[in-house]
C-alpha positions in Angstrom: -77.1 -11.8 42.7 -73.4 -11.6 42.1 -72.2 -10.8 38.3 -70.7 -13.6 36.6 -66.7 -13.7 36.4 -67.5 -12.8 32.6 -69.1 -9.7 32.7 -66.9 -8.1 35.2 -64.5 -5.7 34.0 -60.8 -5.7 35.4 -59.6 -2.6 37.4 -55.9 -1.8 36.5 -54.5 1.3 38.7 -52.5 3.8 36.6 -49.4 3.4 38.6 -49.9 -0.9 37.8 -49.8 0.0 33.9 -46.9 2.4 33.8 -44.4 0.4 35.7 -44.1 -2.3 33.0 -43.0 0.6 30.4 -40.5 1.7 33.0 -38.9 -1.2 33.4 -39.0 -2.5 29.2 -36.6 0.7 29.1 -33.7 -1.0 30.9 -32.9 -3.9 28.2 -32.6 -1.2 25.6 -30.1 0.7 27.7 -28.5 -2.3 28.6 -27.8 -3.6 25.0 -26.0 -0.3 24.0 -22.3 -1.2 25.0 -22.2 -4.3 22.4 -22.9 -1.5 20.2 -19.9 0.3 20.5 -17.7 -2.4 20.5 -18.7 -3.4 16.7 -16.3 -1.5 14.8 -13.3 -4.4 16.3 -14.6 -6.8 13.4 -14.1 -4.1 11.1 -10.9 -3.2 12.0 -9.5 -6.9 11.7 -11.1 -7.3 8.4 -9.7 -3.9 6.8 -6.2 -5.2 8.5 -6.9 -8.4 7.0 -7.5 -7.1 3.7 -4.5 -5.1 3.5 -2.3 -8.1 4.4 -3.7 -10.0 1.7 -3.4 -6.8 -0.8 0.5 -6.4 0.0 1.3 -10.3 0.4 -0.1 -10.4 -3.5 1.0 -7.4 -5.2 4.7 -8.7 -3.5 4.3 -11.6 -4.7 3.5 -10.5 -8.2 6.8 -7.8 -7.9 9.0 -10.6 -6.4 8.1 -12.5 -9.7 9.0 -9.4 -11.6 12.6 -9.4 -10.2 12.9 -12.8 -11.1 12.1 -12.7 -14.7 14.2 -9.5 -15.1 16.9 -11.5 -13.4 17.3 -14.1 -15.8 16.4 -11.9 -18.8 19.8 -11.4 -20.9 19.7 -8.2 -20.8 23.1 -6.6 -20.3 23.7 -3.1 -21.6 27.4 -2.9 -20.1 27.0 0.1 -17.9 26.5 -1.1 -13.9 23.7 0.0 -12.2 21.5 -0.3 -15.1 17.9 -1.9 -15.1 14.8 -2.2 -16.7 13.1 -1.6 -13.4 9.6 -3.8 -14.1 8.8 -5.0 -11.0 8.6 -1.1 -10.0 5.1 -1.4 -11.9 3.5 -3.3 -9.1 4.7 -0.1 -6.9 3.1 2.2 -8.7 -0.3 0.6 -9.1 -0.3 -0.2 -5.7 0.2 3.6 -4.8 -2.5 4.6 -7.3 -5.0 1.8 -6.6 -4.7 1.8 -3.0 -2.3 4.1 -0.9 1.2 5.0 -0.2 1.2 2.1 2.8 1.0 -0.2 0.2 3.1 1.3 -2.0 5.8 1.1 0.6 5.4 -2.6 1.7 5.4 -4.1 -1.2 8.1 -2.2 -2.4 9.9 -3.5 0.6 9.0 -6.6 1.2 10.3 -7.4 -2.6 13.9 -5.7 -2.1 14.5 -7.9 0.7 13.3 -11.0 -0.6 15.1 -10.3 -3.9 18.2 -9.3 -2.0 18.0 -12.3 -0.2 17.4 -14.4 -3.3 19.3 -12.8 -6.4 21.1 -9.3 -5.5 23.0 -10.5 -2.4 23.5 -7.6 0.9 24.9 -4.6 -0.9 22.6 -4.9 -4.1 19.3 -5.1 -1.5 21.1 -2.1 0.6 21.3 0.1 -2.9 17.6 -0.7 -3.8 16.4 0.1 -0.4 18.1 3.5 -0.6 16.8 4.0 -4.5 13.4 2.7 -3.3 13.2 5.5 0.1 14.2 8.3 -1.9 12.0 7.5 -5.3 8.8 6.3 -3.1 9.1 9.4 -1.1 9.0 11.6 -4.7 6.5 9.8 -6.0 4.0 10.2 -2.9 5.2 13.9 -3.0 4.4 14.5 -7.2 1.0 12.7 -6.6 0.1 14.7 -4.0 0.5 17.9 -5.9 -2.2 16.5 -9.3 0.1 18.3 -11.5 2.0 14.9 -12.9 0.6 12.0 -14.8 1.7 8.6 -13.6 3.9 8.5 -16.6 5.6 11.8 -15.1 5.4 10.6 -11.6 7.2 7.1 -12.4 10.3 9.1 -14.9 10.9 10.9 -11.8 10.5 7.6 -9.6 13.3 6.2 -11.6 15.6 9.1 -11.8 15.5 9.4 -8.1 15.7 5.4 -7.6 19.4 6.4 -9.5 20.3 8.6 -7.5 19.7 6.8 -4.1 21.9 4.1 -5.0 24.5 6.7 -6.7 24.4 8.0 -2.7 25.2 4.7 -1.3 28.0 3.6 -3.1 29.5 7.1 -2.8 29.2 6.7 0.8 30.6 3.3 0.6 33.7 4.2 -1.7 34.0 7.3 0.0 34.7 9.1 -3.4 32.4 11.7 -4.8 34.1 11.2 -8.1 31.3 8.8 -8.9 29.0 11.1 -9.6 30.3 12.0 -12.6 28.7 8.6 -13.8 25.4 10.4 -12.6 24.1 11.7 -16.4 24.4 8.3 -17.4 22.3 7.0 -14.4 19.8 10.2 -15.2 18.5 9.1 -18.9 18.8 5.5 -17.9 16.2 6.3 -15.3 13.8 8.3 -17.9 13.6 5.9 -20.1 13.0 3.0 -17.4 10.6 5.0 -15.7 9.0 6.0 -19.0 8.1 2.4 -19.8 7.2 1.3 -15.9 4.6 4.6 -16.3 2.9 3.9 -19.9 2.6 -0.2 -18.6 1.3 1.6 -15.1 -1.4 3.6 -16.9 -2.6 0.6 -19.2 -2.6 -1.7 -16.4 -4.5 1.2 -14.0 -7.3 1.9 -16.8 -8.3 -1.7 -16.8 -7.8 -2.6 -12.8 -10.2 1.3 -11.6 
């Protein structure tokens, strides 16, 4: 008699059950290149983000400018200013990085120029800004300087780039004999940008 079709017991060959495993490998190789190519969305978002960081933190310093603009503050001596949108520089560099620090900085100077100062007043803030951004990314680099002593020396040598440019302008070094009264003007503005700095940094970290 012949066994029933239930009772008989299927013969697989060892080379039959390995070949499936063999071949369930290549999906899992194929499938690593998307991998690799992840990190793009990454990259646009961080990009993204920093966009929308400077575009704000401009924003917020170009408002500055304004409402120092109109204030009715005028002490008699040129070249003279309370310097508050400068606090939106230096809680950018302190919250987030010198590249942010930098382009907000910037982007408000030309605006501003374009706006209130005119050419020559956004040409002497761009050479105040270099030369006081490049300080202040040097004195926080060291950790020796609180941001109240990083920002008095931001403001002295904000002076003393625009003391630069209209000495090469006039082409007469005699104007630096009007730098001592550039030098406590910038203590004390950088004084006050630092102490509203450190409030505004213990409540933003």
């Amino acid at each position: 008699m012949t066994q029933s079709p239930r009772n008989a017991r299927p013969v697989a060959s060892g080379s039959g059950s390995r070949s499936p495993q063999r071949g369930g490998s290549s999906p899992q190789r194929s499938g690593s290149p998307p991998q690799r190519g992840s990190s793009s969305p990454q990259r646009g978002s961080s990009s993204a983000q920093f966009v929308a960081r400077v575009a704000l933190m401009a924003s917020l310093a170009l408002i500055f400018s304004y409402i120092e603009a109109i204030i009715p503050y005028n002490p008699g001596i040129p070249g003279i200013k309370l310097g508050i949108a400068n606090v939106v520089t230096v809680i950018a560099l302190y919250k987030y990085g010198w590249k942010e620090a930098a382009s907000v900085s910037v982007i408000r100077i030309i605006v501003a120029g374009l706006l209130f100062n005119g050419v020559f007043g956004m040409l002497y803030s761009l050479a105040g800004a270099v030369l006081s951004l490049i300080g202040m990314i040097g004195l926080k680099k060291t950790g020796l300087f609180s941001v109240i002593g990083v920002s008095m020396a931001a403001g002295v040598l904000h002076n003393m780039g625009q003391l630069l440019v209209a000495a090469a302008l006039i082409e007469d070094l005699r104007i630096f004999f009007y730098f001592p009264v550039l030098l406590f003007s910038g203590i004390a503005a950088g004084i006050l940008v630092g102490i509203i700095s450190t409030m505004v940094l213990r409540v933003v970290k």
